[in-house]
C-alpha positions, 0 to 999 in steps of 0.5 A, a space after each residue: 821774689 815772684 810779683 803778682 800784679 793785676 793779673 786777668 786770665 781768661 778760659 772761654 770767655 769768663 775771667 777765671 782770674 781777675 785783676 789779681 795781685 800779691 808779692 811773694 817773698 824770695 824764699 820759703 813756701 806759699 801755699 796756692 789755695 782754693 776751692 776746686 776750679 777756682 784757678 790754682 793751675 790756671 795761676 801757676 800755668 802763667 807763673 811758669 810761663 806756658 800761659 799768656 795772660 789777658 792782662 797783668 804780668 808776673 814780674 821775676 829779678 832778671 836770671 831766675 831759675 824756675 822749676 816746674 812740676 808738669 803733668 808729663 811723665 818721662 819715657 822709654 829705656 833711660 834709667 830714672 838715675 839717668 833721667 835724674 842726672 840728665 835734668 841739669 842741663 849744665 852739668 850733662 852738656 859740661 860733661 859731654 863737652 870735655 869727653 867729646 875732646 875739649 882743649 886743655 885751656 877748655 878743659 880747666 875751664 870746664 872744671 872750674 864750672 863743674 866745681 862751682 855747681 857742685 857736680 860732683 855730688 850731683 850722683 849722690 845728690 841724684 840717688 838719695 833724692 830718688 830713694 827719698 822717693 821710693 826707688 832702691 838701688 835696683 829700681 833706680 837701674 831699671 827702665 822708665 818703660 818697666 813702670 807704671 805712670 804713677 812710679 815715672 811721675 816720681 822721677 820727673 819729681 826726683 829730676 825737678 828737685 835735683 837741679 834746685 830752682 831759685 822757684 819751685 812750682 809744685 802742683 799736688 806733688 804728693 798725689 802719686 806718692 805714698 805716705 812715706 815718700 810724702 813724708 821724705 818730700 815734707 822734709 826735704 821742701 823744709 829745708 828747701 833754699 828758694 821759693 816754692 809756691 805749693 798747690 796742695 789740698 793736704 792740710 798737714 804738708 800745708 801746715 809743716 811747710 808752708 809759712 805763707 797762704 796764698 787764696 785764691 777765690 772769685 778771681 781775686 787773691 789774698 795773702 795771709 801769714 802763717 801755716 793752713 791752720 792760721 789761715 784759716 783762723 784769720 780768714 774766719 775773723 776777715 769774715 765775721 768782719 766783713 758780715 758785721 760790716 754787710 749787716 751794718 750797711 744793710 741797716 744803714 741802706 734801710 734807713 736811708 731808703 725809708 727817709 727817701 719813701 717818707 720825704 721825696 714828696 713833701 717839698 719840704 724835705 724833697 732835697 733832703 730825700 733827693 741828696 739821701 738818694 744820691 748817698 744811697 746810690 753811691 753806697 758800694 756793697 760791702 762783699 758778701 762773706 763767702 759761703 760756698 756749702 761744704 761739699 756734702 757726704 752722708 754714708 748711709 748706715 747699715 743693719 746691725 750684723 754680728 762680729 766678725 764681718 771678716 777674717 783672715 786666717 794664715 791666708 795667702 793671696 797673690 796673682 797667677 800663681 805668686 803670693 804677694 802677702 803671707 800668712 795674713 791673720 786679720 779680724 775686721 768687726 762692725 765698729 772698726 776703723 783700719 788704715 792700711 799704711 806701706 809704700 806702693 807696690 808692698 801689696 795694700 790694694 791687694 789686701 784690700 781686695 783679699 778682705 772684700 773678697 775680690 780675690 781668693 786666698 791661696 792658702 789659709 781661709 778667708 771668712 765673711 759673714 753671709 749677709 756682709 755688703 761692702 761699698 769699695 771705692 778706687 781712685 780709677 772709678 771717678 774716671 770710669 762715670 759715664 760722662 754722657 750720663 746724669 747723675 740721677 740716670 747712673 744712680 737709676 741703673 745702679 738701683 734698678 728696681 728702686 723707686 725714683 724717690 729711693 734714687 733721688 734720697 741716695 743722691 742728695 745724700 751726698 749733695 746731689 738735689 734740684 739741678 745738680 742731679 741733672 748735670 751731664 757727668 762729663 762737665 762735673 768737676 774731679 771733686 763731684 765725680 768723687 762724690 757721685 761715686 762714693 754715692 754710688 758705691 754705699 747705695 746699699 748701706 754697706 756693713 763695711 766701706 774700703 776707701 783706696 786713695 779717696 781724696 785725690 780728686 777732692 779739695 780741703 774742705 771736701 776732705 773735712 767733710 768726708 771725715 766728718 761723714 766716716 765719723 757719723 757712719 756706724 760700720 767698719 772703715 778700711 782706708 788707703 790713703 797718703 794723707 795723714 790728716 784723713 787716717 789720723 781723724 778716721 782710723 783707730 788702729 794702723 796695719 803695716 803692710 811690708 816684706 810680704 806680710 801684714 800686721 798690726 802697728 802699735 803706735 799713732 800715726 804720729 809714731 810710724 812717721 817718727 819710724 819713716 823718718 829715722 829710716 830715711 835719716 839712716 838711709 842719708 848718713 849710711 856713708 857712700 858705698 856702705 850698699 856695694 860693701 853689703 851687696 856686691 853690684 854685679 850680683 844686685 843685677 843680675 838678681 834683678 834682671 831675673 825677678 824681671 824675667 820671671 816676672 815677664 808674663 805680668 809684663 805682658 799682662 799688663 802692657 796686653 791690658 792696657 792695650 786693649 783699655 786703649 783699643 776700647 777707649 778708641 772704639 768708645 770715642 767713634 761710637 761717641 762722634 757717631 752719636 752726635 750725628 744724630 743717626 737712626 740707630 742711635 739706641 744700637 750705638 747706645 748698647 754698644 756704648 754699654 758694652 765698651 764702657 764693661 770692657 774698659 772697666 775689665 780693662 783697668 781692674 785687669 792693668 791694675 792687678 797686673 801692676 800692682 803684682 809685677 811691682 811686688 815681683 820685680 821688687 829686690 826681696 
C-alpha cells in the first residue's frame, strides 16, 4: 500500500502540486495521468524518494522494496545479461561472498538464502526478460558501448523488471520500445505481483493493465476505478455534475444578488438584503468543470495529384554499400493509410526514407511522381527548434516569401494564434514543440505525410486529436509508431518489415498482436538449452564477433557523428552565453548560430542512419 497524504511540491515558487491525497492498493496498476506539465514525474520523483516535498508525506509499510525506472541509461563494456543479473544486489553480493572463500558454516548459510530468493532461476529469469525486450541470444552477449541510448535504456527496463520490487514505478516505459516489445512488456506487467503506478500516455497499455486511474490536474488528485476507458467515462458524468452544479449556484447567486440591489435601501427589508449579502458572501464557487482545449492539429490538405504517388519495384536500399532491405515492390497512391510494423533495427526508418526519396535505391527502381510534396516528420525534429526563436519566426523563415497572414494561417492551424505564436520555443512543452513541428513540416500541403514515432512528446489527448486530423486529411499516411491505438484509428493496411524485406501483412492490428504474442509464448516454453542444441555457442560468437568487425566502419560513423553533434552542441552553447552579453557583433553570432544549428541537424541524420544500419549489420541473420 502507497499513501498519498496532503502532499505539496513546489518547482520555482508556484505549487505544481498541492495538498494532494489518495491511498493506492497494495497490489495491481494505477495508472498516474495528466495533461503534459501537470506533474506526473514531479509526483513519482517524491514516490521514489529523490524529491522532498514542501509539505505531506508519502507513507509505505516499513520494508518495501521500491523500483524505480530513471531516465539513465547504463554504460560501458558489461554485457546487458550481465547488468541484468548484477541488478539484484543480493544475489550478486551472496555469490561473491562464497566464491571469495566463505567458511563451510557461512556457506550453508549462503545457500540457504540464495534458495529462498530463488537465484537459481535468476539467468533464465534475466535472459527471457531481456528477449521479451528485443535483445536475442547475441545481443544479450554484446557491449552496452556497442548500443544506441535507446537499446541501453531497454536494459536498465530489463535490470528493473528482474529484481521484482514490491512497487514498481514506471515512467513511460514504452517510449523507447517498439511495439512488439511493448506488447511482451503489457503482458508481463499482467501478471506483475506487486504495485506498479504506470505513467503512460498510451490508451491500450492503460486499459489492458491498468485497474485503477489516478488524475492528476490543477495540483489535486482524484482516483477512479477501472481502466482508462472507465475513467474517462466517470470523469465526463463527474463533470456535467459539477456544471449542473455551477450552473445552479450561478442562477441561485443571481438571485441572491437582485433581492440585495432591490432591498438594501428600504428599511423595510435592509436585514433581510443585509443577511442575503452575508449568505452570498459566504457561497464557495462550485469549481469550474475543466475545459483545457484539445491541443489542436489541422493537416492542410493537398492538390488533387494522379496515382501512384510511388512505387517501389525490387528496389534495394542500405547504406555504404550494404543492403538493409531487399527486393521491396511497394505502391503507395493518394488515399493510402500504411503503418510500417517490426522491431527497431529491421529497417522501418530506412524504408521511410527510401519512399520519400532521401536515400537511393541500390538495385531496382524507385518511382515519384514529378509534382509529389512530402511532409516527413522524426521524433529528433521536436528537439532541433531553435529554442531562442518564436514559433512565428521559424514559421517565417520556413515560408520564405510567404505573406505574414500566410504564416500566421499555417500557424493557428495547429493552435498557435495571439500570444502562443510569440512564445519563445525553448519554454514550450514536449507537446507543443511536437505540434509547431508538424506545422512545419506540412506547410506546403504535402501529397503525402511520413509520421516516425509522432507521439513521443505528446499526451492522450494530444494523440486523439492527431488521429482525428490524419482522418480529415485527404492524402496518403505512412506512420511508424509503437502505439497501437495511433496505427488502429490511422492505417487501413499493416507492412511488416522483417528479415531484410518488406510486405504486406493480412490481417488487423489486432491478428499481428495475437502473432507477437505466440512467438513470445514459444519463445518462453522452448525448454532451457533448446538454443545451444540448434546453434552451438562457440560458432554463435564467433559469427557475431565478425558481423561487429565488419560492420566496424558504421561504428566509427556513428561514434565520429555523434562526436561532432557534441563538438557543434558545445560551440552553440558559447555562442549562446556570448549572446546574453549583449555584444557589438551580435548579428555575426547570429549567423554563426544558423551555421551550428545546420551542422547539428547534418549531424543527427548522419548518427541516426549510421545506427540504424550498424544495428541491421551486427543483427545474427
Amino acid at each position: 500500500m502507497l499513501s498519498v497524504q496532503n502532499l505539496t511540491v513546489r518547482l520555482g515558487g508556484r505549487a505544481i502540486i498541492d495538498g494532494a491525497s489518495a491511498t493506492l492498493p497494495p497490489r495491481g496498476c494505477v495508472g498516474l495521468i495528466g495533461r503534459n506539465g501537470a506533474g506526473k514525474s514531479t509526483m513519482m520523483k517524491v514516490m521514489a524518494g529523490t524529491i522532498d516535498p514542501d509539505g505531506g508525506s508519502i507513507e509505505r509499510p516499513r520494508g518495501t522494496r521500491l523500483g524505480w525506472l530513471k531516465q539513465e541509461a547504463p554504460m560501458g563494456q558489461g554485457t546487458p545479461f550481465e547488468t541484468v543479473l548484477a541488478a539484484d544486489t543480493e544475489r550478486a553480493a551472496l555469490i561473491a561472498e562464497e566464491d571469495a572463500g566463505a567458511s563451510p558454516e557461512r556457506v550453508a548459510d549462503i545457500h540457504e538464502r540464495l534458495i529462498a530468493i530463488d537465484a537459481h532461476t535468476a539467468p533464465a529469469r534475466a535472459a527471457r526478460i531481456l528477449v521479451g525486450l528485443g535483445f536475442d541470444e547475441d545481443m544479450q552477449g554484446r557491449p552496452l558501448d556497442s548500443y544506441s541510448g535507446g537499446w541501453r535504456m531497454r536494459v536498465a527496463l530489463a535490470a528493473l523488471l528482474f529484481t521484482r520490487p514490491d512497487v514498481l514505478l514506471l515512467d513511460e516505459p514504452s517510449n523507447h520500445l517498439d511495439l512488439e516489445s511493448a506488447l511482451w512488456l503489457e503482458n508481463f506487467l499482467k501478471s506483475y505481483p506487486g504495485l506498479i503506478v504506470l505513467i503512460s500516455h498510451e490508451r491500450d497499455l492503460l486499459n489492458r493493465v491498468a485497474g485503477m486511474i489516478l488524475h492528476l490536474e490543477g495540483g489535486k488528485v482524484q482516483l477512479y476505478t477501472g481502466n482508462y476507458d472507465s475513467f474517462e467515462r466517470q470523469r465526463a458524468e463527474r463533470l456535467a455534475q459539477l456544471e449542473a452544479a455551477r450552473t445552479a449556484q450561478a442562477t441561485q447567486r443571481a438571485k441572491l444578488q437582485d433581492y440585495i440591489a432591490r432591498n438594501s435601501a428600504r428599511a423595510s427589508t435592509a436585514k433581510q438584503a443585509q443577511s442575503r449579502q452575508k449568505a452570498l458572501a459566504k457561497m464557495q464557487p462550485v469549481a469550474e468543470a475543466a475545459n483545457d482545449p484539445t491541443m489542436k492539429f489541422d493537416f492542410p490538405s493537398p492538390e488533387p495529384l494522379r496515382p501512384p504517388l510511388v512505387t517501389l519495384d525490387h528496389a534495394d536500399v542500405g547504406y555504404d554499400g550494404r543492403a538493409i532491405l531487399n527486393d521491396l515492390d511497394i505502391r503507395l497512391d493518394p488515399d493510402d493509410r500504411l503503418a510500417l510494423v517490426g522491431r527497431n533495427g529491421n529497417g522501418k526508418t530506412t524504408l521511410a526514407r527510401l519512399l520519400i526519396g532521401q536515400l537511393p535505391t541500390m538495385a531496382g527502381t524507385r518511382f515519384a511522381s514529378g509534382k509529389l510534396k512530402v511532409g516527413y516528420f522524426t521524433q529528433y525534429q521536436v528537439e532541433e527548434l531553435d529554442g531562442d526563436a518564436t514559433p512565428v519566426l521559424m514559421m517565417g523563415r520556413a515560408m520564405k516569401g510567404s505573406s505574414p497572414s500566410a504564416v500566421r494561417a499555417q500557424l493557428g492551424r495547429f493552435g498557435f494564434t495571439g500570444p502562443t505564436a510569440e512564445q519563445r520555443i525553448g519554454t514550450m512543452s514536449g507537446g507543443e514543440k511536437a505540434r509547431l513541428a508538424l506545422a512545419l513540416v506540412t506547410r506546403d500541403a504535402p501529397h503525402l505525410i511520413v509520421l516516425d514515432e509522432p507521439t513521443n512528446h505528446l499526451d492522450i489527448d494530444c494523440r486523439e486529436a492527431l488521429v482525428q486530423a490524419l482522418a480529415g486529411y485527404e492524402g496518403a499516411v505512412v506512420v511508424v509508431s509503437h502505439d497501437r491505438h495511433v496505427i488502429e484509428a490511422s492505417a487501413d493496411r499493416l507492412v511488416l518489415v522483417d528479415a531484410g524485406r518488406a510486405s504486406t501483412f493480412d490481417g488487423s492490428i489486432d491478428d499481428y498482436e495475437t502473432l507477437i504474442l505466440a512467438g513470445s509464448n514459444a519463445n518462453a516454453a522452448a525448454p532451457a538449452g533448446a538454443k545451444a542444441q540448434r546453434i552451438d555457442p562457440k560458432e554463435a560468437r564467433r559469427q557475431a564477433a565478425a558481423r561487429r568487425e565488419a560492420a566496424k566502419p558504421l561504428r566509427q560513423a556513428m561514434l565520429a557523428a555523434e562526436a561532432q553533434m557534441n563538438r557543434l552542441i558545445a560551440e552553440r552553447e558559447a555562442v549562446d552565453e556570448q549572446m546574453t552579453q549583449a555584444p557589438a557583433d551580435i548579428t555575426a553570432l547570429m549567423q554563426k548560430r544558423g551555421v551550428l544549428d545546420a551542422g547539428i541537424t547534418a549531424a543527427e541524420d548522419a548518427w541516426a542512419a549510421a545506427s540504424e544500419a550498424y544495428d541491421a549489420a551486427v543483427a545474427a541473420p
